[in-house]
C-alpha positions as CSV (number, residue, x, y, z in Angstrom):
1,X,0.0,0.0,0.0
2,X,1.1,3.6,-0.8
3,X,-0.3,6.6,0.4
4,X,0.5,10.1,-1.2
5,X,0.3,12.6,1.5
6,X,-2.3,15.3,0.0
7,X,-2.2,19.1,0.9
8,X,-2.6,19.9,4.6
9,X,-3.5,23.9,4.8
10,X,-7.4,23.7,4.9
11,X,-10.0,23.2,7.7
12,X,-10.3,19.3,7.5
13,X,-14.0,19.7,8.3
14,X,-14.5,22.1,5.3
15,X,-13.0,19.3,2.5
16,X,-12.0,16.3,4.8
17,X,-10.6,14.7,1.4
18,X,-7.6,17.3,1.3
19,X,-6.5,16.2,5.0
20,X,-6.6,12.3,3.8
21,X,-3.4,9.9,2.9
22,X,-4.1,9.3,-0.9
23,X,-4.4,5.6,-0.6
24,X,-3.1,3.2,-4.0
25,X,-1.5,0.2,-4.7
26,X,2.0,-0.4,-5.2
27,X,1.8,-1.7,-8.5
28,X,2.9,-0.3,-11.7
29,X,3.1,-1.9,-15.0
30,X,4.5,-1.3,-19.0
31,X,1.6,0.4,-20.5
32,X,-0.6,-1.9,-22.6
33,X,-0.9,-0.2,-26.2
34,X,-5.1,-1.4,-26.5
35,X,-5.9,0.3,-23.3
36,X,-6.6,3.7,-23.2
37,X,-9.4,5.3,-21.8
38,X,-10.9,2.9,-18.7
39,X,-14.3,3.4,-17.6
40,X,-14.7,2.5,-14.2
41,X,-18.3,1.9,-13.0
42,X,-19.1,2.6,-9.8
43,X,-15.7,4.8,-9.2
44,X,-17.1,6.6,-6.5
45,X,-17.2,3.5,-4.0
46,X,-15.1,1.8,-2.0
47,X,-12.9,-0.7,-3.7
48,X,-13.7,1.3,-7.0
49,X,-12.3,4.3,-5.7
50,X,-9.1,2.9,-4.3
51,X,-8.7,1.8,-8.4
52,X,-9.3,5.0,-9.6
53,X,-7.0,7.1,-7.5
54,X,-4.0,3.7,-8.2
55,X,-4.5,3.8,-12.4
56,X,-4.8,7.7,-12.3
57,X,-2.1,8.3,-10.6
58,X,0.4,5.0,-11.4
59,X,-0.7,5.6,-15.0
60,X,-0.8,9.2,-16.4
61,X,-0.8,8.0,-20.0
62,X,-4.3,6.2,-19.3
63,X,-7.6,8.1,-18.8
64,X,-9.6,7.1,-16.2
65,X,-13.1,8.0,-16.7
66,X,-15.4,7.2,-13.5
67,X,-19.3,6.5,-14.1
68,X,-21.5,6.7,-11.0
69,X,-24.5,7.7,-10.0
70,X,-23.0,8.7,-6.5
71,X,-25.5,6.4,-4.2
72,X,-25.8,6.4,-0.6
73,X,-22.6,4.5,0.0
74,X,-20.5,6.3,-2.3
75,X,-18.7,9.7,-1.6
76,X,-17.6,12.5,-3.7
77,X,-14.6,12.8,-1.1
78,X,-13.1,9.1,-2.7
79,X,-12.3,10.8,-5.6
80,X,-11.8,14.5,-4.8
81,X,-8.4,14.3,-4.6
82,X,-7.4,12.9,-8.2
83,X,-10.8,15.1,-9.5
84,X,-8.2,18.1,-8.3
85,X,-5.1,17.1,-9.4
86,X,-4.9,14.6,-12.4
87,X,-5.5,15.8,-15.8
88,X,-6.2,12.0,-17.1
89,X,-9.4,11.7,-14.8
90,X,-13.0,12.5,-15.6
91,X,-15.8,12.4,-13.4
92,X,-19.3,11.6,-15.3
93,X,-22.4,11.4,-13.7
94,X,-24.2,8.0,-14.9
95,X,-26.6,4.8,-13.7
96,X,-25.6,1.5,-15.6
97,X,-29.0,0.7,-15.7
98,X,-29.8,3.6,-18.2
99,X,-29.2,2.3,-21.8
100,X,-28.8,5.4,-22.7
101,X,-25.9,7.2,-20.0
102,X,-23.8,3.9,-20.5
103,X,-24.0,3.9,-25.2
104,X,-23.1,8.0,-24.3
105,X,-20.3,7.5,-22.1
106,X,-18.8,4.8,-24.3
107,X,-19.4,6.6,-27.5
108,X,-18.2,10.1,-25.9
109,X,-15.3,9.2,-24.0
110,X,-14.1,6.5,-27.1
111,X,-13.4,3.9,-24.2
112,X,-11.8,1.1,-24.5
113,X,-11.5,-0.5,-21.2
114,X,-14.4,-1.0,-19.1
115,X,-13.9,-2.7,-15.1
116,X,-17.0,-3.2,-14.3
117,X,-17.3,-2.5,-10.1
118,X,-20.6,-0.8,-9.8
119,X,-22.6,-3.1,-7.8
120,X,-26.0,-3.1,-4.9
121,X,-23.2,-4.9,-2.3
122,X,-24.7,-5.1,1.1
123,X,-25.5,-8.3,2.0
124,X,-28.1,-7.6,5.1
125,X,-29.9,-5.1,2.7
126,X,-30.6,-8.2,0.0
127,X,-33.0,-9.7,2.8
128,X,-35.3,-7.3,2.9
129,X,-37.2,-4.8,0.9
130,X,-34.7,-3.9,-1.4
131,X,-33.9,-7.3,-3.0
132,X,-35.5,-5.8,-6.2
133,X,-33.0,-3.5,-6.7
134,X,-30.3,-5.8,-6.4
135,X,-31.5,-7.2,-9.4
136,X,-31.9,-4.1,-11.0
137,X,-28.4,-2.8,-10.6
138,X,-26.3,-6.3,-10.1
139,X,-27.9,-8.1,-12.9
140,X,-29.4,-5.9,-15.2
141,X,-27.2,-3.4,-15.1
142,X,-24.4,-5.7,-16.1
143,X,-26.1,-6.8,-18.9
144,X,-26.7,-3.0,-20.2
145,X,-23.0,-2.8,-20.0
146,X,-22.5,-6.1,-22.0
147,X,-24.9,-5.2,-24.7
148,X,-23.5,-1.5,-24.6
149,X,-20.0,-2.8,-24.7
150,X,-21.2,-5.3,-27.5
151,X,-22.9,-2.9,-30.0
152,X,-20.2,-0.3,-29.6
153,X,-17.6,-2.7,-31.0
154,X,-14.5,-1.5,-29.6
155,X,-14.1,-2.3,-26.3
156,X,-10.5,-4.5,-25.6
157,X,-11.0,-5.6,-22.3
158,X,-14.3,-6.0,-19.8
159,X,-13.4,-6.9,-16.5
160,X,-16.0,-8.0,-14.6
161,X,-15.6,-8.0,-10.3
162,X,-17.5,-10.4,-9.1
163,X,-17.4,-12.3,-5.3
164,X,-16.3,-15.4,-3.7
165,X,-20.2,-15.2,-2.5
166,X,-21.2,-16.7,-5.6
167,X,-19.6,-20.1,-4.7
168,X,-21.8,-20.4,-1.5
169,X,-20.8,-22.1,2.0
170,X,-17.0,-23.5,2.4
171,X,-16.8,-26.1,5.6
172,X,-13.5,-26.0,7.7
173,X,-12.9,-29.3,6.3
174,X,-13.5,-28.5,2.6
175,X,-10.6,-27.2,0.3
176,X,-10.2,-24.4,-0.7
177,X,-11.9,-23.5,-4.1
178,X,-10.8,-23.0,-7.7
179,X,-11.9,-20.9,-10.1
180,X,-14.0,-24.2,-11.7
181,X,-16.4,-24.6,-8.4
182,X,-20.1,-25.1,-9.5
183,X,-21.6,-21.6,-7.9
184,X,-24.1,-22.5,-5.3
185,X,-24.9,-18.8,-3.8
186,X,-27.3,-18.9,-0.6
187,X,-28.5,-15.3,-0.2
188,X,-29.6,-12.8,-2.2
189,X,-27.1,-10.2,-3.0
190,X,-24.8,-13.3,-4.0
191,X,-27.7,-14.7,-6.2
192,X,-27.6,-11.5,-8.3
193,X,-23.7,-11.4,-8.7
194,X,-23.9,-15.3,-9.8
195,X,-26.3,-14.4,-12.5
196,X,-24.5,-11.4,-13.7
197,X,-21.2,-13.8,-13.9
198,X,-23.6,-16.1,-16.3
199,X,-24.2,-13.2,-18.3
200,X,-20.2,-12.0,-18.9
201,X,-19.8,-15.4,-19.8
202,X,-22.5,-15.9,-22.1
203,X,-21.4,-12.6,-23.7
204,X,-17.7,-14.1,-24.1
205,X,-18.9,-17.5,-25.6
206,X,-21.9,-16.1,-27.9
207,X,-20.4,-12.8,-28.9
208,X,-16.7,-13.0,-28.1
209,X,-16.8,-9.9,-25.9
210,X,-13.7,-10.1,-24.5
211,X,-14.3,-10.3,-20.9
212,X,-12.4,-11.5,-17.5
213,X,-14.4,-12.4,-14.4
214,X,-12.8,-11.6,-11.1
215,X,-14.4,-13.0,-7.6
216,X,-12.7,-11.4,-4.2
217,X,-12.8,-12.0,-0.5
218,X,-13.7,-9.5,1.7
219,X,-12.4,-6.4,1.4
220,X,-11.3,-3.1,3.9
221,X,-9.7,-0.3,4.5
222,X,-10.2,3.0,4.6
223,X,-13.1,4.8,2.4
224,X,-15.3,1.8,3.2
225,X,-19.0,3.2,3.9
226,X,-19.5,1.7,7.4
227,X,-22.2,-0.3,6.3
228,X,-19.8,-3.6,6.5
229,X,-18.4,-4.9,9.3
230,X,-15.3,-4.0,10.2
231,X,-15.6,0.1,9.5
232,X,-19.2,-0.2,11.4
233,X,-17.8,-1.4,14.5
234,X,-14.7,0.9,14.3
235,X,-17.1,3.9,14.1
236,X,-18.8,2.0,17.0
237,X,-16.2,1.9,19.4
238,X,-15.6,5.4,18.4
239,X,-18.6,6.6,19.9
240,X,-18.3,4.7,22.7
241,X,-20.9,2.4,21.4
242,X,-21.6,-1.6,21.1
243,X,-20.7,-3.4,18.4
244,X,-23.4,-5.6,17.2
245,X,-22.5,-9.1,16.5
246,X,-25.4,-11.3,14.3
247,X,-25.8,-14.8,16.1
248,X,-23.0,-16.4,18.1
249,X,-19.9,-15.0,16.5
250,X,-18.6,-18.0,15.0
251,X,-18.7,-17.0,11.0
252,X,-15.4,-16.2,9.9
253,X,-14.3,-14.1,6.4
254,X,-11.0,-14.0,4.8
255,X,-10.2,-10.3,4.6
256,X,-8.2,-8.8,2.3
257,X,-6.8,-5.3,2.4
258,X,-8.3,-2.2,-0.6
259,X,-4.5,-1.9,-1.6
260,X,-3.6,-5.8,-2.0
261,X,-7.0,-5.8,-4.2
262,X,-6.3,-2.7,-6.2
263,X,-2.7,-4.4,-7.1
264,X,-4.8,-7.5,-7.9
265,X,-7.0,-5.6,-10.6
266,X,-3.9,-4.2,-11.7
267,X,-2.4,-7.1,-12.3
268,X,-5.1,-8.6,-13.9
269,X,-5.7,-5.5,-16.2
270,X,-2.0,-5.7,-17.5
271,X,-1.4,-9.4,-17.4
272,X,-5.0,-11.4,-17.2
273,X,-6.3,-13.5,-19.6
274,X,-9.3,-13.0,-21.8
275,X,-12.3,-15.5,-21.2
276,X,-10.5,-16.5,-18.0
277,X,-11.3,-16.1,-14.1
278,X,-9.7,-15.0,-11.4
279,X,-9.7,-15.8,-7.5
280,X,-8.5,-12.8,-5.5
281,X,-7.9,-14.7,-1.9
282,X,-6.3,-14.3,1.1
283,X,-5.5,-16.9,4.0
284,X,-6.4,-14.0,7.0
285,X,-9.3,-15.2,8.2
286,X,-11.3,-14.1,11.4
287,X,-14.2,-14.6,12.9
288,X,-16.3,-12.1,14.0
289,X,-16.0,-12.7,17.4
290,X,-12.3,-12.6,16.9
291,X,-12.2,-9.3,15.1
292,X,-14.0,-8.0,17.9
293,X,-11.3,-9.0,20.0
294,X,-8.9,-7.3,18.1
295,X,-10.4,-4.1,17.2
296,X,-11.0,-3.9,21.2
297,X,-7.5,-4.8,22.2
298,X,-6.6,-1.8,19.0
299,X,-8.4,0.6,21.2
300,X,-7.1,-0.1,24.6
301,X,-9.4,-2.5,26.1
302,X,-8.7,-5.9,27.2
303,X,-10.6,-9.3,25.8
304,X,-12.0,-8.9,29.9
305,X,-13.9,-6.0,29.1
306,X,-15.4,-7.6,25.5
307,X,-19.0,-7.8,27.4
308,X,-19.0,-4.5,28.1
309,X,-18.5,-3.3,24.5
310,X,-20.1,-6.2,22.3
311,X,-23.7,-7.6,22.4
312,X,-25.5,-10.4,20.2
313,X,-27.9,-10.0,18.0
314,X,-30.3,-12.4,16.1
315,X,-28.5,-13.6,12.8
316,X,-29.4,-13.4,9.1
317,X,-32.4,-15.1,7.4
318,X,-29.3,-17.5,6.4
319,X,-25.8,-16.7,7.3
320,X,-22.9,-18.7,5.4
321,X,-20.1,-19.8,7.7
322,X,-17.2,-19.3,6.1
323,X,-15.9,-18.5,2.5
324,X,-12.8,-20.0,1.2
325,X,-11.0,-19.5,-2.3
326,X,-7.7,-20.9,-3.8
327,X,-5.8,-17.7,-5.4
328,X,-2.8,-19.7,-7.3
329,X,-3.8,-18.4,-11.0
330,X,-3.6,-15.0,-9.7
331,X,-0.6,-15.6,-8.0
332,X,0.8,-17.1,-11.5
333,X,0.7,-13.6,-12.7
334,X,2.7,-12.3,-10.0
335,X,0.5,-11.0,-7.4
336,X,0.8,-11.7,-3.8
337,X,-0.7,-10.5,-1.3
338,X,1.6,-7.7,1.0
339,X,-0.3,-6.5,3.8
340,X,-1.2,-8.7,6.5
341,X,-4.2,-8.4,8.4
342,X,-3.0,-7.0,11.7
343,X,-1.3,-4.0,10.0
344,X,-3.9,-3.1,7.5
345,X,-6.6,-2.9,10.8
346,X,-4.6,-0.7,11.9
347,X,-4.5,1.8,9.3
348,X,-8.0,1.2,8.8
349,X,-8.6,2.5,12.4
350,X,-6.3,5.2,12.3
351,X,-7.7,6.2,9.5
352,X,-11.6,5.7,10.9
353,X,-10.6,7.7,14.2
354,X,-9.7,10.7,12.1
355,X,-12.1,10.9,9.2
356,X,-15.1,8.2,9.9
357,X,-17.0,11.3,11.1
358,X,-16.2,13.2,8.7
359,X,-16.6,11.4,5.2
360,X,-20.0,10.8,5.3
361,X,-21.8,13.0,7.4
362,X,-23.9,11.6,9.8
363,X,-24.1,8.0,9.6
364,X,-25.8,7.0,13.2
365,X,-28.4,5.5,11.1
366,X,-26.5,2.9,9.5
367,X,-24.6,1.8,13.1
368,X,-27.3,-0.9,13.6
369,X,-27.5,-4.2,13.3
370,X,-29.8,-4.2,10.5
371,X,-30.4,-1.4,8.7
372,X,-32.9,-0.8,6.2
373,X,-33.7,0.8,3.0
374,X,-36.3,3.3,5.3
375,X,-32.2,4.1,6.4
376,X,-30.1,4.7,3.3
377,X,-32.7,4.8,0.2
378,X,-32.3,8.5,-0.4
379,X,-28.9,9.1,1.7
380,X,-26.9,11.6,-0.4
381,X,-23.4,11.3,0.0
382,X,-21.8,14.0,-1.8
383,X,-19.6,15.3,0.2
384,X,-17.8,18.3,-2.7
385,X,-19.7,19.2,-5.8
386,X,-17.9,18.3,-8.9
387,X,-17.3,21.6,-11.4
388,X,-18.5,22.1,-14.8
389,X,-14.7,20.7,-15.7
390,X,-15.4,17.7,-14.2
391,X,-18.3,16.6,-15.2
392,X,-19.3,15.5,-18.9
């Protein structure tokens, strides 16, 4: 992980962005002669963002054109910093499920690159009364990009970034899966990112669209809405709240840190394969109970005190207990991963301590165990407007 220190001379309430580290990846690569202009879907998000900021700034002969619509888990702020100082970036305002915005932004910005990252993501939110629009966005969404990318004609490389969610349930005493696992996806949100992988790779055998599919364990770091686990309970214990746990505590992830995956979609931009998929794992794997016990020990309390600053909760409709994917072809191309999982919690922290409060606004409504749509479905989080430069 890098970070580029940005300017430090402003009120960091006033544009919390120019106080921030300008996290990337570490990665860097000969330029590739077919790529040229990226679109990045979704660039305004979490994982997204940390790719944006990495190829605008580790690649200054590439544009890098981001396309969102700036939902409730997005921010403005992600993206403020390369907005203000790289001439090769481009902010445009768009929805992938508007025919229209995606054949414009294509045609306009003569792209030929497109990583496709845009994505409903939240798993709790799939349970309830917005299941719908994962649908919408995850799955139809990516096929408007497909048939977009398809009828335009000109597009060298699609990569799609899917989840190790789609294979469903891994046992402790199961292997590891490969890239060739039968998908078996058991909730919702996971359903929706299985179907949009069917439809990349229908595009790639009917059309020869020439896409790559990409499925990732967990990710954190910094610029993660605190939706997700590990930034919700940081902004928890910031407050001097509980962290919630769902059901016993027992269900583990593998976590990976933003920069390890932005060097993976690097990688895999530069060096992947078309028609083939990639695992992006990790072997860091914690339990929830477990990262609770860490992120209390990062603050100063002891595993004595966990009672006093965790509480159970009733669990998920249906809660898988553990993920588990075998990374070798990735690591074929060179990637590893670089940042272990008690180092990059604690620049997540750090980072959380200083800005959590401060990126979003006021996000008390989204600290609970469960939130819902009646929460987030018309959050703005737009933290900076873009000017008429930025915006085509």
């Amino acid at each position: 992980m890098t970070a580029h220190n940005g300017p430090s001379s402003r009120a960091e309430n006033d544009n919390p962005w120019q106080q921030s580290p300008v996290f990337i990846g570490t990665t860097k690569f000969t330029r590739v002669p077919t790529i040229n202009n990226i679109l990045i879907t979704g660039g305004a998000g979490f994982i997204a963002s940390w790719l944006v900021r990495h190829l605008a700034l580790q690649y200054p002969d590439y544009n890098v054109i981001c396309f969102d619509k700036l939902d409730y888990c997005a921010s403005f702020n992600n993206i403020a910093y390369v907005n203000a100082n790289c001439r090769n970036f481009k902010f445009v305002k768009g929805d992938i499920t508007n025919p229209g915005e995606v054949e414009m932004v294509l045609r306009e910005q003569k792209i030929d690159t497109i990583m496709h990252l845009a994505a409903m993501s939240h798993v709790d939110l799939s349970f309830g009364g917005d299941s719908y629009e994962f649908t919408s966005v995850n799955v139809y969404g990516t096929h408007v990009l497909l048939e977009a990318a398809k009828t335009y004609g000109k597009i060298t490389r699609f990569i799609h970034v899917s989840t190790d969610e789609v294979y469903g349930e891994v046992l402790e005493e199961d292997t590891d899966l490969l890239e060739s696992a039968i998908l078996a996806p058991t909730n919702p949100y996971a359903a929706t990112k299985a179907a949009a992988d069917m439809l990349v790779n229908a595009y790639y055998r009917s059309f020869k669209l020439p896409v790559i599919i990409v499925r990732c364990n967990n990710v954190y770091g910094p610029h993660q809405f605190p939706e997700k686990i590990i930034p919700k309970f940081i902004c928890l214990l910031a407050g001097s709240r509980k962290c919630l746990i769902h059901g016993n505590g027992s269900n583990s992830r593998r976590y990976l840190f933003a920069g390890d995956a932005v060097d993976a979609l690097d990688t895999i931009l530069h060096k992947g394969a078309i028609g083939q998929i990639y695992n992006i794992g990790t072997t860091d794997e914690v339990s929830n109970r477990e990262l609770c016990v860490l992120l209390l020990m990062e603050f100063g309390y002891g595993e004595g005190e966990f009672d006093q600053h965790v509480e159970y909760t009733n669990d998920r409709p249906f809660n898988d207990r553990r993920y588990a994917i075998d990374a070798s072809r990735l690591k074929s191309l060179g990637w590893s991963q670089k940042t272990r999982f008690e180092v990059g919690i604690s620049r997540t922290i750090a980072w959380y301590r200083r800005f959590g409060s401060l990126w979003w606004g006021d996000i008390s409504d989204i600290l609970t165990a469960f939130p819902t749509s009646r929460h987030i479905h018309y959050r703005t989080v737009m933290d900076g407007n873009p000017t008429h430069n930025d915006v085509a």
